[in-house]
N, C-alpha and C positions, 0 to 999 in steps of 0.2 A: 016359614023357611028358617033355615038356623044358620045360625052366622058362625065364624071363625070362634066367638068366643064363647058361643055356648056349647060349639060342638066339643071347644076345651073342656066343658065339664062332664062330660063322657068317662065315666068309670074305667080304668085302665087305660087313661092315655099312659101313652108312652113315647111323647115327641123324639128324643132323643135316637133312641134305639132303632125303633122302627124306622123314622126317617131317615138315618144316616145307612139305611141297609138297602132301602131303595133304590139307592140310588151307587152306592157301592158296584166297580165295574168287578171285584173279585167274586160276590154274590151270583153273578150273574154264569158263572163259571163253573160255579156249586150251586144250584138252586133250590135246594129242599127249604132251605128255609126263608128263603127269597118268597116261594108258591104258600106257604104258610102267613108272611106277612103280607100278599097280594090277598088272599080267601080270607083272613082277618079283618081287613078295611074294606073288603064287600060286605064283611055283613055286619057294618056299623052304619048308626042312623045317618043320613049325610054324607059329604065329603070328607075327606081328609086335608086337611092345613097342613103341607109338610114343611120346615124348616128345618133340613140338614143343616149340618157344618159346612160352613167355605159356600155354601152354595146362595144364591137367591131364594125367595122362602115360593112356594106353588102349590093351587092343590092338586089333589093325586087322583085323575079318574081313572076307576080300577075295575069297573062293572060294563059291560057290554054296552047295555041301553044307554048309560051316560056318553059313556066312547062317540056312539054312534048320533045321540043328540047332540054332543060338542062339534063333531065331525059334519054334521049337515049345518050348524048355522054359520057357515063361514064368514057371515058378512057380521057375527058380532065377537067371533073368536079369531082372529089374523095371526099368520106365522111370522109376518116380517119384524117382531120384536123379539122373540125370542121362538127358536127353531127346535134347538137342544136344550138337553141336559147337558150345561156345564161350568163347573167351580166357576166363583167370581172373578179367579183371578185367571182364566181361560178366556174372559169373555174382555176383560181389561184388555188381556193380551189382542186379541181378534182385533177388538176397535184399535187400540195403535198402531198394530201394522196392516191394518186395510182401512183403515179408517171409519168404518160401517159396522153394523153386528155381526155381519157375516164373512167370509173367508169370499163364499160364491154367492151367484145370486141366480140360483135354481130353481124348479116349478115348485122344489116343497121349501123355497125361501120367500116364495114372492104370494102375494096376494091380486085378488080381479081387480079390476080386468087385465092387469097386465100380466098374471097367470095364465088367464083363459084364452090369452091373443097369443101367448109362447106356445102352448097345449094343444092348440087349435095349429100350429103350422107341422108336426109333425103325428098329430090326433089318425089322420089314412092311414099311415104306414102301422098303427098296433093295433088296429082293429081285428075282432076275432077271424073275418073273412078273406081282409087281407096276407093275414100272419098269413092263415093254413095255402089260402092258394100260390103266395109270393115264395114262404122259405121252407113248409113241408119237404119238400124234397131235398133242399139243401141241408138241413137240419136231422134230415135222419141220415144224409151219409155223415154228417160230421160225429152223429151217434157210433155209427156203423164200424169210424176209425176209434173211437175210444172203447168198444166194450171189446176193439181188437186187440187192443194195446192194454185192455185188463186180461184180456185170456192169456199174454204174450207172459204176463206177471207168473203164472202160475196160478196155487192155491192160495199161497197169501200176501199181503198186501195194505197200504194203507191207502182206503177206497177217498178220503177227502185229499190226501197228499199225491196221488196220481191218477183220479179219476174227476172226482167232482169240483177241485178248482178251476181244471182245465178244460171241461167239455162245455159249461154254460161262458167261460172268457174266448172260447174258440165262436163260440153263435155268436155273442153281442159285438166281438169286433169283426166276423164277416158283415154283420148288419149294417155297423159305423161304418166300416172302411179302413179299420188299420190293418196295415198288412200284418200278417202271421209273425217275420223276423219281431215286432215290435212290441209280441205279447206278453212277453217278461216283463218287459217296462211298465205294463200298464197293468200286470200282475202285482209289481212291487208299489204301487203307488197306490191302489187301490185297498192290498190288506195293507200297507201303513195307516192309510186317511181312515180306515175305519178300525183297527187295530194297535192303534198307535203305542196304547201304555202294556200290550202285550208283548213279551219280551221271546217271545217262542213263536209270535207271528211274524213280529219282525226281522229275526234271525231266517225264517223258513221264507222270506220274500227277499231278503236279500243274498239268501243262498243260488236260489233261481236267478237272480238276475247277475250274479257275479259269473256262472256257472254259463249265460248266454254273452256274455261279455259287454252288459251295460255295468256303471257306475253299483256297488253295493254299498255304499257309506266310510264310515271309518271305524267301523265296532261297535262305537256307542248305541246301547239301547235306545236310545231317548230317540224321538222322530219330531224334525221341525215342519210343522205342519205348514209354515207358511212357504217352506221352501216346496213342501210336494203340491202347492198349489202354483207354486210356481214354474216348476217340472210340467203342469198339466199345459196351464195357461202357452208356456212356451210351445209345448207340443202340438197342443191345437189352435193354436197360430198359425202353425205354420198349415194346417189342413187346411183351415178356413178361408186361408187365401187362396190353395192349391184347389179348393174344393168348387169356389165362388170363380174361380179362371179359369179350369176345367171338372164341369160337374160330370158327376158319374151317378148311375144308379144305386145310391146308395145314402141311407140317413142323412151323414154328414153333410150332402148337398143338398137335402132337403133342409136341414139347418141352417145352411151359411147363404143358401138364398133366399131363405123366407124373409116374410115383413108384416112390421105391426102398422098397421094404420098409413099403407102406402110407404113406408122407409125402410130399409134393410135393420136386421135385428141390431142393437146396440153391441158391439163387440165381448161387453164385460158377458151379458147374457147368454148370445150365440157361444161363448167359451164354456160356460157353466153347462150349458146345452150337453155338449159334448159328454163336461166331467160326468153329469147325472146319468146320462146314459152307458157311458164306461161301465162308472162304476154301482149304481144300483142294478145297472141290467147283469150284472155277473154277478156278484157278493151272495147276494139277496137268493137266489137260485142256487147256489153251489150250497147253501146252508141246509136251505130245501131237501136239497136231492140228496145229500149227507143223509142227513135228520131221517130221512125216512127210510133209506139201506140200513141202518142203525137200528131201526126198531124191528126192520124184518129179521136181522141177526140175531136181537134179542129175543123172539116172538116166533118159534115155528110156525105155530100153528097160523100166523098172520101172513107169510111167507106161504106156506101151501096152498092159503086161500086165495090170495091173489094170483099164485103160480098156475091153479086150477082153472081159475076164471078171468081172462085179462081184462073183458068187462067191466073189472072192479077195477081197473088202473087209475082211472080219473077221479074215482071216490080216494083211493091210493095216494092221489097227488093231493087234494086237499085236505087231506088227512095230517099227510106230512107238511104241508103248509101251516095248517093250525097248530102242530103240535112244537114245531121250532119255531113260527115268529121269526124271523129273521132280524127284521125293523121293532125294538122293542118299545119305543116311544116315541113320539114327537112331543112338541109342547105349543101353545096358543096363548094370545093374548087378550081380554076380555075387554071391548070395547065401547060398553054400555052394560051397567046393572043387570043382570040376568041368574035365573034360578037354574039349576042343574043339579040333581038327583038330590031335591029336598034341603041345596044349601044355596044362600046369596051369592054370585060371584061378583064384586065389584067393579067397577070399570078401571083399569092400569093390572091389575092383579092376572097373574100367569099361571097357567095350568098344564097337568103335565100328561098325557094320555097313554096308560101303562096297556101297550097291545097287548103282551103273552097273558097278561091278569084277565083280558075280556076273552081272550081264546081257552081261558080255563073256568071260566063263570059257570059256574052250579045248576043257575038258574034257567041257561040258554043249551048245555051240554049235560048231558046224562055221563056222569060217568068221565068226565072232566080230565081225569091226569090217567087213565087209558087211553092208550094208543088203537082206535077201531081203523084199519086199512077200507071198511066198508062204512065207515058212518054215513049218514044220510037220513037226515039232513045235516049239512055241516056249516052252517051262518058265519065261520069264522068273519073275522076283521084282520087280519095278517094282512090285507092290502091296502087298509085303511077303509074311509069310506067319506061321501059324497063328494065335492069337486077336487077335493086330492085326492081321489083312490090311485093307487097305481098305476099308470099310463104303460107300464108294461108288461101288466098282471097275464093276459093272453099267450104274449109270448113267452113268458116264465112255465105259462101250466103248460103249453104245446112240449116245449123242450123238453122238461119231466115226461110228461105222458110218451115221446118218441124214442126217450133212454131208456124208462122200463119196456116197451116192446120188443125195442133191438136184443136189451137185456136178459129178462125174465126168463125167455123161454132155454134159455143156455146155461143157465145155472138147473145144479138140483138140489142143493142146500147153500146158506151163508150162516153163519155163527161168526164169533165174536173173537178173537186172538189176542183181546187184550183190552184194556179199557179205555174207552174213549174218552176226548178230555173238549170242554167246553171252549171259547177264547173267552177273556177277559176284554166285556166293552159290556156298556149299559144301555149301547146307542145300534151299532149292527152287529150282531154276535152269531154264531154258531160254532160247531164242530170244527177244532183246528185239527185233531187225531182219528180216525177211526178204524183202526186195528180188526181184518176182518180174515177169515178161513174160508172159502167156497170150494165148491165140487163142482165139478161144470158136466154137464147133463151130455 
């Protein structure tokens, strides 16, 4: 096994450079050379020791099979010490105004079994059987009204800015339970807390909510993260009483009445509950379903083949799942000595798990930074994997697979109107612009 210091003697390190690129949220924006430093440290003996600037020093799992071995040993890798990528003086900040490492204390903050006892009270409601029999049909008219109100666009259009933020925030809050008046708010709060240092997300979220007549800030770029946790918390306050005194068929009361071990959920948790579902059940999707109109525009010939054969829709969705990553890392903590892809990892020592790196891996994907709308097999890891996979992975691929059906067949071309622009984040990023042309069939 090779350690931190011998992997130093590696010919061409480049701590410096490399490291402070990984982790860089403007990289992620422009990624070409991002996917060259990701394909460079896959095929170095070992891990990577990163040690950015400003940041804590981690290593960097960048290879699938690592990914996926960090990912099953949960019980010797834990999130609850460190979750994200973020500067040390971010993480300073966090602990003094929550007092904790974290903001929230969510299923991808918490460790078993008190992960698996949260997981486990709304685990019925996103199963694959229940999705399709429960909101199939509600979710394809919610389709039905979005691909209405793209044809209403015309031929052109910007398909992330009037299609795809709002048709997966329109499912995941029928699912919750916020009412529709409410979805601006929870539009603005969600690309803040994952867009924060993006100055063009921020603007486009508090455009919408000024525009609905919620609160838009005072100008300032800068987004106080402790206050949109604050915003959340107060908001689902108030559900979780309303929700617990008259429940409805609906998430949110499957949340505020569950319980761990005989007792009702712990309030801080039951709130996080909420936030995680808000906002990973929409982001995370709307990147998705961008990510992959984007490559049909650029890509006739991918675009006819799908349009040919709708067949191919689902191979379509994980296509566009691997190829955008939404979620581009978490990070673990190593809790006993253990080896992973050929290096020691110590016990206190944090690791950082680079998803779009393993969704572009060589060794696992033919043809890696092609976009196949029919790949198959496609092993991505975009949802993660072993007991934190995705809890909403089902319902993310239903919604894609019911939007290109509604879709597809009403278009006869889509091309491109303009260049699409990435958001800046290192943590949940995709397509903030996508400038598109169609011909409707």
């Amino acid at each position: 096994m090779a350690s931190v210091a011998e992997i130093e003697k590696f010919p061409g390190w480049t701590t410096e450079t490399i490291d402070d690129r990984i982790v860089n949220p403007h990289l992620y924006a422009e990624p070409e050379q991002l996917f060259a430093d990701y394909a460079a440290l896959r095929h170095r003996p070992g891990l990577h020791f990163a040690r950015p600037r400003g940041y804590r020093p981690f290593w960097a799992i960048v290879r699938h099979a690592d990914i996926v071995a960090v990912s099953k040993a949960n019980d010797r890798f834990i999130n609850r010490e460190r979750t994200y990528l973020s500067p040390i003086e971010g993480e300073q900040w966090t602990l003094q105004v929550s007092g904790d490492t974290h903001l929230f204390r969510t299923l991808v903050d918490l460790d078993d079994p008190e992960h698996r006892k949260l997981r486990q009270i709304t685990h019925a409601w996103f199963q694959p059987g229940a999705v399709r029999q429960n909101l199939e049909g509600k979710i394809r008219e919610i389709a039905r009204e979005h691909v209405a109100l793209m044809q209403a666009k015309g031929t052109e259009l910007d398909f992330v800015n009037e299609v795809a933020l709002f048709y997966p925030l329109r499912v995941i809050m029928m699912i919750l339970g916020v009412p529709r008046e409410d979805e601006p708010l929870m539009l603005k709060l969600t690309q803040e807390l994952f867009g924060a240092i993006d100055p063009d997300v921020v603007a486009r979220s508090r455009n919408i909510t000024e525009a609905a007549g919620y609160w838009g800030g005072s100008g300032n770029p800068q987004v106080d993260l402790f206050k949109i946790a604050a915003i959340f918390f107060d908001y689902f306050g108030k559900m979780l009483a309303d929700r617990r005194a008259h429940p409805r068929d609906d998430v949110a009361s499957v949340i505020a009445n569950g319980t761990i071990d005989g007792a009702p959920i712990p309030e801080r948790e039951a709130l996080s509950y909420y936030v995680i579902t808000a906002t990973a059940g929409h982001d995370t999707t709307s990147s998705s379903t961008a990510g992959g109109f984007c490559e049909l525009a650029r890509n006739p010939a991918e675009f006819r083949k799908v349009k040919a054969n709708p067949g191919l829709i689902p191979l379509f969705v994980e296509e566009s799942i691997r190829w955008t990553t939404p979620v581009k890392h978490f990070m673990r903590t190593c809790v006993e000595d253990t080896e992973v892809g050929g290096s020691l990892i110590r016990k206190g020592e944090s690791l950082a798990m680079f998803y779009w790196s393993g969704n572009r891996d060589e060794t696992v994907f033919a043809d890696p930074m092609v976009f196949r709308a029919d790949r198959d097999p496609n092993p991505h890891i975009a949802f993660g994997h072993g007991v934190h996979i995705c809890l909403g992975m089902h319902l993310a691929r239903l919604e894609m697979r019911i939007l290109w059906e509604e879709l597809l067949p009403k278009l006869a071309s889509v091309e491109l109107a303009g260049e699409p622009k990435l958001s800046i984040a290192n943590f949940v990023s995709g397509l903030k612009t996508l400038p598109v042309r169609v011909r409707w069939a």
